[in-house]
N, CA and C atoms as an extended XYZ file, in Angstrom:
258
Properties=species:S:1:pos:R:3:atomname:S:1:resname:S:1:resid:I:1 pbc="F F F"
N        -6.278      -10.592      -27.062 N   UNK     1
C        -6.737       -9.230      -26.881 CA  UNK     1
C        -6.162       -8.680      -25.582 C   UNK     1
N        -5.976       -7.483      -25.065 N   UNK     2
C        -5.761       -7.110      -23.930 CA  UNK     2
C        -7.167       -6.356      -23.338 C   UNK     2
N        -7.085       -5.651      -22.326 N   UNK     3
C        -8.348       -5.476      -21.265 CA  UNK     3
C        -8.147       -4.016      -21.643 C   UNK     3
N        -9.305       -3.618      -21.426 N   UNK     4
C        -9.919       -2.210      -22.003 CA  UNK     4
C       -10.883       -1.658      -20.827 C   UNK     4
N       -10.374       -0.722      -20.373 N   UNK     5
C       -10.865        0.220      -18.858 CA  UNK     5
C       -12.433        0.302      -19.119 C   UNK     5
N       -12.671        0.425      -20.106 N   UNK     6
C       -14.241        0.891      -20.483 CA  UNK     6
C       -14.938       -0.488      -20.752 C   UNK     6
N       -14.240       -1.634      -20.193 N   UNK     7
C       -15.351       -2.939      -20.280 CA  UNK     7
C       -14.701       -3.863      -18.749 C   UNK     7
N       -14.781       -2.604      -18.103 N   UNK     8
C       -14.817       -3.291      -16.797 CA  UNK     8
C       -15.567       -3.926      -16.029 C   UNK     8
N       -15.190       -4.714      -15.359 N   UNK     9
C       -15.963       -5.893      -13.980 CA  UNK     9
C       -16.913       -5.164      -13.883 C   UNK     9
N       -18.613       -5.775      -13.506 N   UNK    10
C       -19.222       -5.190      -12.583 CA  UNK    10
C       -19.210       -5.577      -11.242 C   UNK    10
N       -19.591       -5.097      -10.121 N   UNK    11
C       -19.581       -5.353       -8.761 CA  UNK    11
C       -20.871       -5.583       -9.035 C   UNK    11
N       -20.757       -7.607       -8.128 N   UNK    12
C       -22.325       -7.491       -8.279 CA  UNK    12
C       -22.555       -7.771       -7.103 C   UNK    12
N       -21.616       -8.319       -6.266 N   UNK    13
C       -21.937       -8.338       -4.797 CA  UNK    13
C       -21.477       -7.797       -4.150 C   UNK    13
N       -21.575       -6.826       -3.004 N   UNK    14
C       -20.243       -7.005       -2.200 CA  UNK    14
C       -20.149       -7.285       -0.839 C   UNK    14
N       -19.212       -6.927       -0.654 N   UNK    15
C       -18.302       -7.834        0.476 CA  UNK    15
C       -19.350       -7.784        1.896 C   UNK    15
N       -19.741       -8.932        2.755 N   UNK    16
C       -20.160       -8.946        3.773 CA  UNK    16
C       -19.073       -9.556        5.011 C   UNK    16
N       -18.919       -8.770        6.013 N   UNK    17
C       -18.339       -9.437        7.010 CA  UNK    17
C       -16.698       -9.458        6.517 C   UNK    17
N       -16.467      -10.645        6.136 N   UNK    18
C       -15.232      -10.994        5.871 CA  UNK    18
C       -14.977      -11.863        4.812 C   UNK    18
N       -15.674      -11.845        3.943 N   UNK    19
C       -16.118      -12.352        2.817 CA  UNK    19
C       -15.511      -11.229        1.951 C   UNK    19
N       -15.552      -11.954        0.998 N   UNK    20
C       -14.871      -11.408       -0.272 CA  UNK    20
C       -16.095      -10.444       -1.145 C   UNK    20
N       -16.165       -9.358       -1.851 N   UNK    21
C       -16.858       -9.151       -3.015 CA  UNK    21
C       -17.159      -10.034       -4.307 C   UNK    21
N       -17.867       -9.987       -4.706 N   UNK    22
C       -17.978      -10.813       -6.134 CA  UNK    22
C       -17.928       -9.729       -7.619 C   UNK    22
N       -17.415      -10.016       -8.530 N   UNK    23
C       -17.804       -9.054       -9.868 CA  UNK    23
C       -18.003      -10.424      -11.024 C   UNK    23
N       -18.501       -9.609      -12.003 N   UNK    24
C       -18.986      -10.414      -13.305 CA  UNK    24
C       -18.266       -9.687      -14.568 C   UNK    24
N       -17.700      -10.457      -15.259 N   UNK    25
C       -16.649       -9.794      -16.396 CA  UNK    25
C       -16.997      -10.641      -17.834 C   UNK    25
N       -17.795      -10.100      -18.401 N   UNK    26
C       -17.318      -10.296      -19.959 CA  UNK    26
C       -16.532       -9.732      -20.741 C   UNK    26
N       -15.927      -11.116      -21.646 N   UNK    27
C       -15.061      -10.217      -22.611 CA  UNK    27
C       -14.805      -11.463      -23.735 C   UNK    27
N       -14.182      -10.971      -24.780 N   UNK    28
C       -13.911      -12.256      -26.015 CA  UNK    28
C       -12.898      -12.723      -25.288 C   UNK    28
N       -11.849      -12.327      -24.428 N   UNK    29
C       -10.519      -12.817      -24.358 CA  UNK    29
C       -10.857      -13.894      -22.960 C   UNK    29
N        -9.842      -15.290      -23.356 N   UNK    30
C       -10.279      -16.351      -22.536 CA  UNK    30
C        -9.545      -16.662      -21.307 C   UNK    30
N        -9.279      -17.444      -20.539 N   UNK    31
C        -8.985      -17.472      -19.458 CA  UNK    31
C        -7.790      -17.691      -19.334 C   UNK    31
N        -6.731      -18.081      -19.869 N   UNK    32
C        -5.395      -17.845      -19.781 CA  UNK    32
C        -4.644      -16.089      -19.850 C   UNK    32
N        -5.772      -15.320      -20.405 N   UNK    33
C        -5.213      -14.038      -20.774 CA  UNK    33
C        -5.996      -13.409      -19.516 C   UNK    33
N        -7.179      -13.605      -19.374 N   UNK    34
C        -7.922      -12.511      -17.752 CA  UNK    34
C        -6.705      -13.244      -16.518 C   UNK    34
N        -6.040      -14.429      -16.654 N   UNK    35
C        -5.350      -14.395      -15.874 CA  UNK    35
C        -3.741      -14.318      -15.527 C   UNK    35
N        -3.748      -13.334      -16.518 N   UNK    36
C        -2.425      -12.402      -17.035 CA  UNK    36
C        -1.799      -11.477      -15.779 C   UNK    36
N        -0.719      -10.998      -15.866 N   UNK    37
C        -0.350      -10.663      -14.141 CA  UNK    37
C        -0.975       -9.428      -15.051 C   UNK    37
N        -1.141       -8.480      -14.134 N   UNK    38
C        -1.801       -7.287      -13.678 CA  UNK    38
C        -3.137       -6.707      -15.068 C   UNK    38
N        -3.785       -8.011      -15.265 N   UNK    39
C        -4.734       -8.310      -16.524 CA  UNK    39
C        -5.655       -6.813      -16.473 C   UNK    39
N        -6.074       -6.635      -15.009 N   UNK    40
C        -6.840       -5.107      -15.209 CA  UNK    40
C        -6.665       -4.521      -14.141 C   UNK    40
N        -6.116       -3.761      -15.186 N   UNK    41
C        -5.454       -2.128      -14.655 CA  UNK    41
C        -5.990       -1.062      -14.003 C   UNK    41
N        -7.387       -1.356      -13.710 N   UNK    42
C        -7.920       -0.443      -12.800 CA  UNK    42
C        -8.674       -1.237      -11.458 C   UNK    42
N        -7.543       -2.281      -11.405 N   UNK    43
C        -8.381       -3.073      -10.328 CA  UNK    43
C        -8.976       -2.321       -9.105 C   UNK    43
N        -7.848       -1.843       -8.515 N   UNK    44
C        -8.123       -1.165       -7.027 CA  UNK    44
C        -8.483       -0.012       -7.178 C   UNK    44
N        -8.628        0.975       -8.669 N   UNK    45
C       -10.072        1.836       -8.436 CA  UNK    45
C       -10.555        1.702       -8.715 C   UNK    45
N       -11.353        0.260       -9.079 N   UNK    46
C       -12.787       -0.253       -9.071 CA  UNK    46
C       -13.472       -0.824       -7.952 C   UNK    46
N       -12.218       -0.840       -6.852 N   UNK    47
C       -12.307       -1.309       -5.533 CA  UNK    47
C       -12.293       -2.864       -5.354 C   UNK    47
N       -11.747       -3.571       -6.271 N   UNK    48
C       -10.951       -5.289       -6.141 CA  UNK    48
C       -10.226       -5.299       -4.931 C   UNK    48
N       -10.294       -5.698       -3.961 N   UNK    49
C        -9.355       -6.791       -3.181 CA  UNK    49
C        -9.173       -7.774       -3.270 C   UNK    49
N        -7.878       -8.652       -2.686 N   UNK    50
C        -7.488       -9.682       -3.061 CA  UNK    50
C        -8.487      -10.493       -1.904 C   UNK    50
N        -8.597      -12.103       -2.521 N   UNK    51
C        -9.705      -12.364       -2.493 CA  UNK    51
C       -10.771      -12.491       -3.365 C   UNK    51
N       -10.976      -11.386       -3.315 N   UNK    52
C       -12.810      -11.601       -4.550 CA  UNK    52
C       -13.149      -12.108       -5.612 C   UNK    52
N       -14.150      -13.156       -6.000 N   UNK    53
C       -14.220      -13.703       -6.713 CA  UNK    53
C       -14.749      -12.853       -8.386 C   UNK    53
N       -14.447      -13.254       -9.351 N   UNK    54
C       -14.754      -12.795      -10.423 CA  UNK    54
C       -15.270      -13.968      -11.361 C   UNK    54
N       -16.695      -13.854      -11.978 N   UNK    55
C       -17.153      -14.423      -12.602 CA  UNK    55
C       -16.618      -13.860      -14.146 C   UNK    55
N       -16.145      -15.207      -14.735 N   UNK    56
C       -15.799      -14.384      -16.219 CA  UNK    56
C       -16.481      -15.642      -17.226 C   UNK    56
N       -16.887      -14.590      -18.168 N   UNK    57
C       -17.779      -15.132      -19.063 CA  UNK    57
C       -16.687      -14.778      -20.757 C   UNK    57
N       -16.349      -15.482      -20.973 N   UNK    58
C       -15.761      -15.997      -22.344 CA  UNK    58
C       -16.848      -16.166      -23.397 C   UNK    58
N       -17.029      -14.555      -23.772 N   UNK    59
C       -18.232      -14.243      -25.049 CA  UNK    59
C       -17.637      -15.094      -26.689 C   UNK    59
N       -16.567      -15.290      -26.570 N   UNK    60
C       -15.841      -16.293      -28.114 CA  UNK    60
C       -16.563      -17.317      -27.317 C   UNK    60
N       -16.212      -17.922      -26.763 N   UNK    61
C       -16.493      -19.983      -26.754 CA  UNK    61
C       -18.027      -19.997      -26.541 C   UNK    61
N       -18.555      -19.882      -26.431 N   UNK    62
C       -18.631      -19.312      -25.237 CA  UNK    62
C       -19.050      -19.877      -23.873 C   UNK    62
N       -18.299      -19.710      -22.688 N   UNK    63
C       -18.082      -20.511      -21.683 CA  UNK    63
C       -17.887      -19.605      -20.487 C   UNK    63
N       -18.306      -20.102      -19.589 N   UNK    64
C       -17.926      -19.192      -17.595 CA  UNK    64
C       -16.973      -20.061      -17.180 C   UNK    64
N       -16.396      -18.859      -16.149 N   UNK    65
C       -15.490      -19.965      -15.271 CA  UNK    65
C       -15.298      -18.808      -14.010 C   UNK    65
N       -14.793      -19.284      -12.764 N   UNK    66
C       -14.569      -18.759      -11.787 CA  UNK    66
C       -13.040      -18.543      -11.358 C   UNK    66
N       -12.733      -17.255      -10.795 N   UNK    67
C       -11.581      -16.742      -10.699 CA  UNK    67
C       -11.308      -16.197       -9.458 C   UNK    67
N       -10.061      -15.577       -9.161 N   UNK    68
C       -10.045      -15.060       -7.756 CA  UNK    68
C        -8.818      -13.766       -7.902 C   UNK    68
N        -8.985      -12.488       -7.237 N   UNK    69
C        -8.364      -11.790       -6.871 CA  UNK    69
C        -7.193      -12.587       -6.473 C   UNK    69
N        -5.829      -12.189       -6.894 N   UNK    70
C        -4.761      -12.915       -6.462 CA  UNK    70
C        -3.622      -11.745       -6.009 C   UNK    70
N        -3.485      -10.892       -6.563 N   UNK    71
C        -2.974       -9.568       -6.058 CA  UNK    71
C        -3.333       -8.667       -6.535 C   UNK    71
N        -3.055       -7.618       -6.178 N   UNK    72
C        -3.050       -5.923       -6.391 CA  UNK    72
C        -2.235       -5.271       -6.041 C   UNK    72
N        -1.155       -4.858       -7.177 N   UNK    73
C        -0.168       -4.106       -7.468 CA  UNK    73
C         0.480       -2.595       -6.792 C   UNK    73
N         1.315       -2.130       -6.852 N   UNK    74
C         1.381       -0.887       -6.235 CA  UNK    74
C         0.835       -0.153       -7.398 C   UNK    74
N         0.485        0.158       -8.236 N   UNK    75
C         0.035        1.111       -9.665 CA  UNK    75
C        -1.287        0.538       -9.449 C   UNK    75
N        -1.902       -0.496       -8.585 N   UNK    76
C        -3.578       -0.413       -8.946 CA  UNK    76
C        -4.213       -1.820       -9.469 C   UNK    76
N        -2.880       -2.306      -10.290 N   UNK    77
C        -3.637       -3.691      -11.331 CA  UNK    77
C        -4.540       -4.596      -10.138 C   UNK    77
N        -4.712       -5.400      -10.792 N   UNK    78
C        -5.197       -6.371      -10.295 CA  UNK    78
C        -4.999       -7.770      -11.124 C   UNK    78
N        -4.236       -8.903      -10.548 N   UNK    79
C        -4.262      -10.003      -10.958 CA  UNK    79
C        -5.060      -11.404      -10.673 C   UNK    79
N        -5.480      -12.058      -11.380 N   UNK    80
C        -6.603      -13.037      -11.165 CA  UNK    80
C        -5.745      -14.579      -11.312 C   UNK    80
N        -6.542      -15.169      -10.468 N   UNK    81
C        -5.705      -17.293      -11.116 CA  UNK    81
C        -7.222      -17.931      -10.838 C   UNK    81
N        -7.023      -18.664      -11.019 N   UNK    82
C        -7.961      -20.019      -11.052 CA  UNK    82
C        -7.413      -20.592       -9.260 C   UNK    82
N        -8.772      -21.392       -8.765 N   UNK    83
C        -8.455      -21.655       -8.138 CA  UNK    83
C        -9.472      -21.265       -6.706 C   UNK    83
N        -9.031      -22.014       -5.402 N   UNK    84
C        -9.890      -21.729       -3.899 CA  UNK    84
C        -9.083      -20.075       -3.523 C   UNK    84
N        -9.792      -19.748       -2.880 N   UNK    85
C        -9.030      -18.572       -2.166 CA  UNK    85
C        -9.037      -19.071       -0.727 C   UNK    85
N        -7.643      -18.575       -0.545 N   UNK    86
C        -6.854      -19.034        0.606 CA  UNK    86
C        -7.293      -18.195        1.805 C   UNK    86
């Protein structure tokens, strides 16, 4: 599947200090595809920085897993990987 503007991240934390924000993302599509280069397209006007963690919930398996802001594009995307943030 690809990512659809109207089933975007929520912000469920955000950012203290120097800490990252957190969001929570459901969707059917699984974790090789949310971590697609520029997977959602309205990253940075949803206000994603790189850094922030994203909880994604895999409504097919159904299964969570944890993700991380990995860049943000000049057009806005936002890309996610697996993994510590650096």
């Amino acid at each position: 599947m690809a990512y659809v503007a109207s089933n975007s991240p929520t912000l469920i934390a955000e950012q203290v200090g120097g800490a990252g924000s957190v969001w929570l993302y459901r969707s059917a599509d699984d974790d090789a595809t949310v971590n697609g280069t520029d997977y959602f397209t309205n990253g940075e006007a949803l206000g994603m920085k790189v850094g922030d963690i994203v909880l994604v919930i895999d409504t097919t398996t159904p299964k969570g897993s944890f993700h991380f802001v990995s860049a943000i594009d000049a057009d806005g995307n936002a890309t996610t990987g697996f993994g510590a943030v650096a």
